[in-house]
N, C-alpha and C positions, 0 to 999 in steps of 0.2 A: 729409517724410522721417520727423520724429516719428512723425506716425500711423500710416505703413508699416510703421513695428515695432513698433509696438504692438501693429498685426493680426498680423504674422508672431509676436508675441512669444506672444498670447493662442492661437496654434491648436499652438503648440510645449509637450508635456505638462511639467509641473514635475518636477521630481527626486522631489519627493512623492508625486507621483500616480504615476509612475514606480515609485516602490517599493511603493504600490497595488496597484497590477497586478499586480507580482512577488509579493507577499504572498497574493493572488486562488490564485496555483496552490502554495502550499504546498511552499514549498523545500526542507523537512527532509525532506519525506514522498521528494522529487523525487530526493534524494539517496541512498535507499536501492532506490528502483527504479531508477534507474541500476546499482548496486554487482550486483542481482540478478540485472538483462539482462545483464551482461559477464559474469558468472561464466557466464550461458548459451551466451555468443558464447566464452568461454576454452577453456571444455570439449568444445568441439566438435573431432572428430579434425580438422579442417582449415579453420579460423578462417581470417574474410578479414583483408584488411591492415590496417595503424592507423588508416586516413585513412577506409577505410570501413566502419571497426569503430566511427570515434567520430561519425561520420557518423548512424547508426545510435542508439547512444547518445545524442547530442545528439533527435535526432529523436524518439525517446520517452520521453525526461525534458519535451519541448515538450509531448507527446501527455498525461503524465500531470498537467502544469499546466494543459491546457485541462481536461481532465475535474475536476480539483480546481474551476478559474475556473467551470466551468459547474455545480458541487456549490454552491460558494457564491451563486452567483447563486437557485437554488435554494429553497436552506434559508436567505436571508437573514431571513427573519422568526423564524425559528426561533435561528439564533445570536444574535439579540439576546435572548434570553429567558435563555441558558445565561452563564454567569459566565466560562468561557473562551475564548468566541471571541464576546463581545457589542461586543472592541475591533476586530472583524476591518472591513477598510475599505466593506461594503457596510452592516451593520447601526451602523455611528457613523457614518452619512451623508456620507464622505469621497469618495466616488465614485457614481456615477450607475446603477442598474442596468441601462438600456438599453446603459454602454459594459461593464458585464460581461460582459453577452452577447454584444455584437460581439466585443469580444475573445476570450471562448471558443472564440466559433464558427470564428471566425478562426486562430485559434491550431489548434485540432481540424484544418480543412481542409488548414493549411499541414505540420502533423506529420504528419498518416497521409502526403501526399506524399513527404514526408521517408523515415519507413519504408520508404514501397514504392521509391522511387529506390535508398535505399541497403541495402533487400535483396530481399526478392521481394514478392511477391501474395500467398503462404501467409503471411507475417509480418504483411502489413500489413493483410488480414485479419482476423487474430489482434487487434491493436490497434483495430481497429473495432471488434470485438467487446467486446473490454474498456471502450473509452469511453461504447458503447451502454449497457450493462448495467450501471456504473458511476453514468451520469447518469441513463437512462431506468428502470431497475429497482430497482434497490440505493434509490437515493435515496428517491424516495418510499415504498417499503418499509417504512422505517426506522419511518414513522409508524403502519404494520400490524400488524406479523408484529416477533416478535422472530427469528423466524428470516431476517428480514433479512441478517443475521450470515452464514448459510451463502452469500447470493448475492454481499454485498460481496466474503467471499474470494477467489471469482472471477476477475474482475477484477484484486484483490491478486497471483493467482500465477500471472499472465501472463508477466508480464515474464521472467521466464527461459526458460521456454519459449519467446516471442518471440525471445529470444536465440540459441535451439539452433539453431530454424528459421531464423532471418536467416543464420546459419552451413552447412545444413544444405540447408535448402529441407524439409525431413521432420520427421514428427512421433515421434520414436525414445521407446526409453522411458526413455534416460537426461536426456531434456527433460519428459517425464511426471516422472517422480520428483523433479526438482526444484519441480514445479508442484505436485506433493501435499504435497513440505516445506514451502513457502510458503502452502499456502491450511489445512493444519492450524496451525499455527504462529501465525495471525492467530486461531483460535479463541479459544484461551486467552488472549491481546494483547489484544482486544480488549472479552473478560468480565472483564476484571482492569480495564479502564481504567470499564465500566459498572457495576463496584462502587463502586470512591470515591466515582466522581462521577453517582451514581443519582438526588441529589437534583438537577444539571442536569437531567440526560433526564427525568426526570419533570416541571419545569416546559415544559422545549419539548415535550413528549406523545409523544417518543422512547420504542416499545415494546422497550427493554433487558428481559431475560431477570431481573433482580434485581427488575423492574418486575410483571411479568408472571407469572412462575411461583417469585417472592420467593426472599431472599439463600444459601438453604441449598441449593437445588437449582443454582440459576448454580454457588454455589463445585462444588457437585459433580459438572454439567458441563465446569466447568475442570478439575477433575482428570481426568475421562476423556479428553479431549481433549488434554493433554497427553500421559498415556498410550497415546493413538494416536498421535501425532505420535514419541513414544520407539520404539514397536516399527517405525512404515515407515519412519525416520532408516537403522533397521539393516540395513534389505532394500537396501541398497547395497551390502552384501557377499556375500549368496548370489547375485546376480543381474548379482556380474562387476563393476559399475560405481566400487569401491573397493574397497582392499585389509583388512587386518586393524588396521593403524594406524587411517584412520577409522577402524571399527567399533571400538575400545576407548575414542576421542575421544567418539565418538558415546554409545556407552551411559553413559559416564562424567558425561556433560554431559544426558543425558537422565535419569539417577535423580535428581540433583543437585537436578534443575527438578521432577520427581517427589517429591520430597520434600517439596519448598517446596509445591507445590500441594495435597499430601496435609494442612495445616496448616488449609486450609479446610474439612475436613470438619468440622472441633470447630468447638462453638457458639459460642465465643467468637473465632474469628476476627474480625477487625478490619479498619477500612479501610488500615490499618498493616500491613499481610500483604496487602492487594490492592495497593499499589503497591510492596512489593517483589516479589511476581509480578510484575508489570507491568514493573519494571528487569530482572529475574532475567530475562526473554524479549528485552529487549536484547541482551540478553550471549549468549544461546543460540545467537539463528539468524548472526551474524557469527561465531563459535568454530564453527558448525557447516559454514559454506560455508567458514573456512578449510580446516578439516580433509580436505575434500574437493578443494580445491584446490592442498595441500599434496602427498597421497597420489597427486595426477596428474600430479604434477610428478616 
């Protein structure tokens, strides 16, 4: 009887390894693409029910943790080189790489089923798409091209467009518009977080843009691209899909970030000004999908 659970006991994952795995797909990240698919699934003129609205949600918050599970399977070699994720559970040898990948891939297969059960083909689709080009593109990229950057966002500003479509079944252009708020918006998020920490990406051979074309032209990519991101915020209002409240939210909160990023053009900018960009884009794209959610209300 001893031995009998012992064998049952040893093939049963530990609460550790358990949290392993959960760690593998990146929770925080998990929780904002969530927040971004529902805003897509709210705003649809005729949202389905709760049961298969969260349906739906559950199903690609699962899809956006395989694709994270199968990034880190990945680039495990590479996160043990970088100072903030050298504790992640593949590169401090807490897990096995062969179960990251089953896991992954497992997880992948059973979410996109998810999507397409609980909304159509066009959606789930869409999320293929995403995962593909996330794992298969993006990733490896990252060690090439700084403009890596441009295909991550991608992926990044699916998810609400998945949302419109899961709602929808169509590709309308108030699910475009939020897919260009989300994949500009990661621009500058993303150049602010590869300033601080340039000295990571450069020991893992991560070609960042502060890397590659050095710190005065990134900062002043960040500012255009913020800049882009302020003036299509505002194409919500000529183009029907929000009223004048947004639009004064919008440009209010878009000079604001405009200003901030204007602060890297001077040579002394500091890594002290790249992570208040970096909070400052926190704060923006949640003030900004209220705003839009408020004004449809």
């Amino acid at each position: 009887m001893t031995e009998f659970a012992a064998a049952v006991t040893s093939r049963v994952p530990s609460v550790g390894r358990l949290g392993d795995l959960a760690a593998l797909g990146k929770p925080r990240l998990s929780v904002l693409v969530i927040f971004t698919a529902a805003i897509g699934v709210f705003l649809a003129p005729e949202p389905p029910g709760p049961w298969t609205t969260a349906g739906f949600l559950l199903a690609t918050a699962a899809l956006v943790a395989a694709a994270n599970t199968l990034n880190c399977w990945l680039e495990r070699d590479i996160d043990g080189l970088m100072a903030r994720t050298h504790r992640r559970p593949l590169p401090a040898g807490r897990l096995e790489p062969r179960t990251a990948l089953g896991f992954g891939i497992a997880l992948a297969i059973a979410a996109l089923c998810g999507v397409a059960a609980s909304s159509n083909a066009r959606t789930a689709l869409l999320g293929a798409a995403a995962l593909l080009i996330y794992v298969l593109v993006y990733t490896p990229l990252k060690r090439l091209s700084p403009w890596a950057l441009l295909v991550g966002a991608v992926p990044g500003a699916l998810p609400p467009l998945m949302g419109w479509t899961a709602a929808t079944d169509r590709l309308d252009v108030p699910g475009w518009f939020l897919f260009g708020v989300l994949f500009l918006w990661q621009l500058p998020h993303f150049i602010a977080i590869s300033l601080y920490l340039e000295a990571d990406f450069r020991r893992a051979g991560i070609r960042a843009l502060p890397i590659t074309h050095g710190r005065r032209a990134a900062r002043a990519l960040l500012f255009a691209f913020v800049a882009a991101l302020c003036g299509f915020s505002l194409l919500a209002f000529p183009l029907g899909l929000a009223g004048p409240a947004y639009a004064a939210i919008a440009l209010s909160i878009g000079l604001a970030w405009l200003v901030l990023a204007a602060g890297g053009l001077r040579r002394t900018a500091s890594e002290d000004w790249a992570r208040r960009l970096f909070a400052a884009s926190l704060l923006y794209l949640p003030i900004l999908i209220t705003a839009i959610v408020l004004d449809a209300v």
